[in-house]
C-alpha positions in Angstrom: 1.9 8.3 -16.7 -0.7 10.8 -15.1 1.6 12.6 -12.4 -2.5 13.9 -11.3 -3.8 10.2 -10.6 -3.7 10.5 -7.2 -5.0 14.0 -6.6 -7.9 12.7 -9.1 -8.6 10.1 -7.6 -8.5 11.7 -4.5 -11.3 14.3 -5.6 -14.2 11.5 -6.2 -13.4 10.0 -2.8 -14.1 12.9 -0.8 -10.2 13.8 0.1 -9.6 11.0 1.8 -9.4 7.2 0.6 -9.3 3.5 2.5 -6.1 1.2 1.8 -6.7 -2.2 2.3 -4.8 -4.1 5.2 -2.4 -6.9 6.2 -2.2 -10.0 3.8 -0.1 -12.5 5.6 -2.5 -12.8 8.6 -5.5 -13.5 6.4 -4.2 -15.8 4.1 -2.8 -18.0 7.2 -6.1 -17.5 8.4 -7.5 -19.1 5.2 -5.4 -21.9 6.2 -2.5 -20.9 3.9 1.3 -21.9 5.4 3.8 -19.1 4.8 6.3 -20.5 6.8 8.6 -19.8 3.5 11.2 -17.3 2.0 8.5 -16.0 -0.2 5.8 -15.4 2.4 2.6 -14.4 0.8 4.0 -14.8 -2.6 4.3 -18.6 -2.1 0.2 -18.3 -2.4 1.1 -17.3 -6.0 2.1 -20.9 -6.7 0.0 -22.8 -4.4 -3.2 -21.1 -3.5 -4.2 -17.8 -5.6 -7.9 -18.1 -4.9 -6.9 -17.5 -1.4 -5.4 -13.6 -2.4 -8.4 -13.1 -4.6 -10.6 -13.8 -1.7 -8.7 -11.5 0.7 -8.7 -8.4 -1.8 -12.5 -9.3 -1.6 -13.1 -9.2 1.7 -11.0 -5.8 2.0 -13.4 -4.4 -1.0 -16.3 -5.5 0.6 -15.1 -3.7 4.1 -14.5 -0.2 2.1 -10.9 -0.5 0.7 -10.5 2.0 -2.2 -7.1 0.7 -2.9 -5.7 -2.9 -3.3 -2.6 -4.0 -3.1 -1.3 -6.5 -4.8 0.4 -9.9 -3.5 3.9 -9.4 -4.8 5.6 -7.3 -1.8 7.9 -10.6 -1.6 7.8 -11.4 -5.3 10.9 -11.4 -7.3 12.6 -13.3 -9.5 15.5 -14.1 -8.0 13.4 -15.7 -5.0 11.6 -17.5 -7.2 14.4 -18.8 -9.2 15.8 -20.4 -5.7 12.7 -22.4 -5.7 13.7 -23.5 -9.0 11.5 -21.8 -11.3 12.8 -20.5 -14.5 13.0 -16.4 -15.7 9.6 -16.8 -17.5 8.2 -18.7 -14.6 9.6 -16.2 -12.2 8.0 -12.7 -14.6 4.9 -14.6 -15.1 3.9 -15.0 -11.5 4.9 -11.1 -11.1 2.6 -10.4 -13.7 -0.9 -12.9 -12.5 -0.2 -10.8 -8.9 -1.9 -8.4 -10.2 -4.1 -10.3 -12.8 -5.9 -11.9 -9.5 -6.1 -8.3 -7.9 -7.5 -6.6 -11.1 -10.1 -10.3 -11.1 -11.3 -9.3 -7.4 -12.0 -6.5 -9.0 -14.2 -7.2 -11.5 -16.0 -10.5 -9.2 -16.3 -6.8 -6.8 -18.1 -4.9 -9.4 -20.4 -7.6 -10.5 -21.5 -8.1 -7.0 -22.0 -4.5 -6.6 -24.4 -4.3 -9.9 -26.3 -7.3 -8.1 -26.5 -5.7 -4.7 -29.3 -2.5 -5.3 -28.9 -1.6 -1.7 -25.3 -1.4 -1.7 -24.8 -3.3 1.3 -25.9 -6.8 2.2 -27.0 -8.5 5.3 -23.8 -9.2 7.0 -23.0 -5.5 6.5 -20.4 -5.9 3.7 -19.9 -3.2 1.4 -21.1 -2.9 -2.5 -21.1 0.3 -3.3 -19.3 0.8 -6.9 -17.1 3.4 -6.6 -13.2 3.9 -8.3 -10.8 1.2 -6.8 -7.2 1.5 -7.5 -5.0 -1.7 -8.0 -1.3 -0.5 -6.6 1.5 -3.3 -7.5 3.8 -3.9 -4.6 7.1 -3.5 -4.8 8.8 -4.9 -1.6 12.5 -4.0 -0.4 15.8 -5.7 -0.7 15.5 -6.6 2.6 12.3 -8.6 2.4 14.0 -10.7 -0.6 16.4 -11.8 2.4 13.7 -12.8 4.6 15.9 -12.2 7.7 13.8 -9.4 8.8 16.0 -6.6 7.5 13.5 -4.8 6.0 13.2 -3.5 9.6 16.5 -2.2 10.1 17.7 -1.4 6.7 21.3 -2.6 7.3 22.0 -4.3 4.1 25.9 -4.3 4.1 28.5 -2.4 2.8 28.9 -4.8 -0.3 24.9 -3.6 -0.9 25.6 -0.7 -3.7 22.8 1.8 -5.5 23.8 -0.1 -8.3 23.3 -3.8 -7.4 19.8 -2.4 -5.9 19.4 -1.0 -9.1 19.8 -4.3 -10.7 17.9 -6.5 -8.4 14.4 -4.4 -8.7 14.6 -3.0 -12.4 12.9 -6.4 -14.4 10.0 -6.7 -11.5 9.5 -3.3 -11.6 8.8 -3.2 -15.5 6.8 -6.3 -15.2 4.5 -4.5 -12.3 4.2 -1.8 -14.5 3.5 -3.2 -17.6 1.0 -5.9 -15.8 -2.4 -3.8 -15.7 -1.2 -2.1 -11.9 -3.2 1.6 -11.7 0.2 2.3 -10.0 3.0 1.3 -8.0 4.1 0.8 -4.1 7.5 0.8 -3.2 6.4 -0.2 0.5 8.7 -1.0 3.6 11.5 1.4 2.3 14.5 1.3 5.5 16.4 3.5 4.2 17.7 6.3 1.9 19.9 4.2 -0.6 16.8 1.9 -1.6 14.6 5.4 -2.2 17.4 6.7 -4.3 17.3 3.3 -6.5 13.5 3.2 -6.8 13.5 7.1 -7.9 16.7 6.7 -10.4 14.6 3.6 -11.7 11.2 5.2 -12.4 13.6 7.5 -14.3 15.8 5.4 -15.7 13.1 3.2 -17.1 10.6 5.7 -17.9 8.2 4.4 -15.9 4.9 4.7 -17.5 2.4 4.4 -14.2 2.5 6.4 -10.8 4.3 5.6 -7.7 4.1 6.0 -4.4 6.9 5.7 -1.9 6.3 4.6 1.9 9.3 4.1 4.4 8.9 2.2 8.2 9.8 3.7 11.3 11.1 2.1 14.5 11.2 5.6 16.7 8.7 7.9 15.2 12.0 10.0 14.2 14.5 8.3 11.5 13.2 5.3 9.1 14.6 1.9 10.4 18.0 2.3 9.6 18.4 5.3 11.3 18.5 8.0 8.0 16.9 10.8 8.1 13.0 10.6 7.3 13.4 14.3 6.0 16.0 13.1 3.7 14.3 10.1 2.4 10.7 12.0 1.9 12.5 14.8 -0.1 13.7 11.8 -2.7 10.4 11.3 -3.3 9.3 15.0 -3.1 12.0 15.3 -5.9 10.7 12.6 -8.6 7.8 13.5 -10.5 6.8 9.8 -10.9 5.9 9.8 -7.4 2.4 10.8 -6.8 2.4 10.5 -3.0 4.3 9.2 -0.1 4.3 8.2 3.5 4.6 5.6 6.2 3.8 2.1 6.4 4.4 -0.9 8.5 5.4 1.1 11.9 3.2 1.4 15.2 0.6 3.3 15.4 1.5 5.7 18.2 4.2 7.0 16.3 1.8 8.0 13.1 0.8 11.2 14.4 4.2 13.0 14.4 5.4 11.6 11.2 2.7 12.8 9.2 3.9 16.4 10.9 7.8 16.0 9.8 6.3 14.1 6.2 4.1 16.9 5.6 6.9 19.6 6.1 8.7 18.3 3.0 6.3 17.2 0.6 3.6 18.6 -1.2 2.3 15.3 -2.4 -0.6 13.2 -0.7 0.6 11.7 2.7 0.0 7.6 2.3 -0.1 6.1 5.9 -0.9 2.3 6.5 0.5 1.3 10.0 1.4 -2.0 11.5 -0.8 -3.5 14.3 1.8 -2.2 16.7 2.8 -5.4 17.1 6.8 -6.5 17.3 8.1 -8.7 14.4 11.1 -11.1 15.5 13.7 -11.4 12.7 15.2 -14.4 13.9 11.8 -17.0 15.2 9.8 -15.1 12.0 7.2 -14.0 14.2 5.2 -11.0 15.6 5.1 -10.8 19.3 2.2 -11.1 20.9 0.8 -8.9 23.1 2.4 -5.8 22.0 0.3 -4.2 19.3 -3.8 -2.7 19.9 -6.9 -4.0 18.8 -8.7 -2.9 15.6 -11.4 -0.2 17.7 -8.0 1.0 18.9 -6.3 1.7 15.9 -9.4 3.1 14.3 -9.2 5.9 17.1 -6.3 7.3 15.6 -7.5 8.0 12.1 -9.2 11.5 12.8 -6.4 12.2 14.5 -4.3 11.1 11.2 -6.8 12.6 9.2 -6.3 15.7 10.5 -3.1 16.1 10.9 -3.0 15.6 6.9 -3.2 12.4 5.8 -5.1 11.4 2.4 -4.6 7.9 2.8 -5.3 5.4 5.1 -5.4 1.5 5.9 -3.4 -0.8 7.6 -0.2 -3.2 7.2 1.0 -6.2 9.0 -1.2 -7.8 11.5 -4.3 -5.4 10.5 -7.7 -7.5 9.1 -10.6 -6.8 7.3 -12.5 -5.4 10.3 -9.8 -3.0 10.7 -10.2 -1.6 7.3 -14.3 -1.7 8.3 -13.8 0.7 11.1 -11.9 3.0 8.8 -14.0 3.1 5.9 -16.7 4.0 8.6 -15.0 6.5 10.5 -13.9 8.3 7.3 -17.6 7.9 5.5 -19.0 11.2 7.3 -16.2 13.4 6.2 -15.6 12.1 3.1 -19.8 12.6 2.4 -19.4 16.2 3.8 -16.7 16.7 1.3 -18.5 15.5 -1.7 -21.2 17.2 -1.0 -19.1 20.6 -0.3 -17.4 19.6 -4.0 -21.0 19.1 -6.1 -22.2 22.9 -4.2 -18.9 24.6 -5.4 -19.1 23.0 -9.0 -23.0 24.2 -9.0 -21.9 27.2 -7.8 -19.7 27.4 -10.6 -21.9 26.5 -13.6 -24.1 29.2 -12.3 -21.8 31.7 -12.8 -20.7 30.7 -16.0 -24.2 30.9 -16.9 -24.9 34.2 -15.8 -21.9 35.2 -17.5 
């Protein structure tokens, strides 16, 4: 486990990298149903060339960073649906299989495109892509929307969360994922599990740990976010951490309060803005911004000291477009700054 993945990675990008965006919305869009328990996981059974063809189009709008489709994945879900243990591990495992195969069908389409981008303006420009396994809460298991207030009962112990994440966890990890992402995180018991795991189980790939926010304050359940971040500040698995799946007007002053705890790279992939309904299993119209709106905010994100950016529920493809593009100056600035320096530096060493 390289504890300096991220911060390597970080250094050929330019500082700054591109996470890819929300899954659900595309793959219905592909004409997938996920009107199920397992959400986008049921495409793990009944349509995996639909994921493959969204982690596409995110690499071919400038994601860095894929994620793969098992935020809903788990064996115990799957088991309700009748499938056996080995059933249940082995669809864990081809989550990221398909994600590391977008990957490659990426690369060979780079190697064929000289100009690095085509036409229609997508992107083939090879450059390092990470593959982060998903690793989705408690709550979304339930599928009654409680991954968005992290109220999981008192009968919910560190232990039984423990027990309900260790095997998918090992499976993610020993699948072929550059790392892991415990996303959606609602509250400070579930980051106490996830960071006793990666000890516990010696973890052999990176982490990183991102927790939702419903006030731009507390995570969902109302801990504190200082409290939760300095878990992950605390576990030297975890290579960097953040916010995901929360509006985009509260962004800016998280990133302030994350970035007074931790020293690690700050991961931010907000929602649409839009408001999910627990009980119909919906988002709300109407109540979220468009993608040139978000994208207004990265600078802003950027600079307040974020490393990582993308989008979460409700976000597409020409979301992650706008950011790869708003990013691509800085990120050119900063390479070039890097290749001076290291010039700079072999210059001296040969005058020496």
């Amino acid at each position: 486990m390289s504890s300096s993945l991220m911060k390597d990675f970080l250094r050929t990008t330019g500082g700054t990298a591109v996470i890819d965006g929300g899954l659900a919305t595309e793959l219905e869009r592909k004409g997938a149903d996920l009107n199920d328990p397992l959400w986008s996981a049921k495409c793990l059974l009944s349509s995996p060339h639909l994921i493959r063809e969204v982690h596409l189009d995110y690499l071919e709008n400038g994601a860095d960073i894929i994620i793969t489709a098992s935020y809903q994945a788990t064996i115990q879900g799957f088991k309700a649906k009748g499938l056996s243990d080995k059933e249940s591990e082995d669809l864990i495992r081809r989550s990221v299989e398909i994600a590391r195969e977008a990957r490659d069908v990426y690369y060979e389409r780079c190697a064929a495109c000289s100009s690095g981008i085509d036409a229609d303006g997508r992107i083939f420009k090879k450059r390092p892509i990470l593959i982060a396994g998903s690793v989705g809460s408690y709550g979304a298991y339930l599928a009654d929307g409680s991954e968005y207030s992290g109220d999981y009962g008192d009968a919910i112990t560190l232990k039984c969360l423990k027990d309900f994440h260790r095997r998918r966890v090992q499976i993610l990890a020993d699948s072929g994922a550059d790392l892991l992402a415990f996303e959606t995180v609602p509250n400070k018991l579930e980051a106490k599990a996830y960071s006793e795991l990666l000890k516990e189980e010696d973890i052999s790939i990176p982490a990183w740990f991102c927790f939702n926010s419903k006030d731009g304050i507390n995570v969902v359940s109302g801990d504190s976010l200082e409290e939760c971040i300095s878990i992950a500040e605390s576990c030297s698995k975890v290579v960097a951490v953040g916010i995901n799946c929360t509006p985009p007007r509260f962004i800016h002053d998280l990133i302030v309060y994350v970035k007074q705890v931790t020293t690690k790279p700050i991961v931010i992939y907000p929602n649409s803005g839009e408001t999910y309904d627990g009980i119909q299993k919906k988002w709300v119209k109407n109540t979220g911004v468009t993608d040139e709106d978000f994208v207004t905010y990265v600078n802003n994100w950027i600079e307040s000291g974020a490393s990582l950016v993308g989008g979460c529920c409700r976000t597409t493809p020409a979301t992650i477009k706008g950011i790869y593009t708003t990013l691509s100056v800085s990120r050119s600035v900063n390479l070039a700054e890097d290749s001076e320096a290291s010039d700079q530096k072999i210059l001296q060493e040969n005058v020496r």
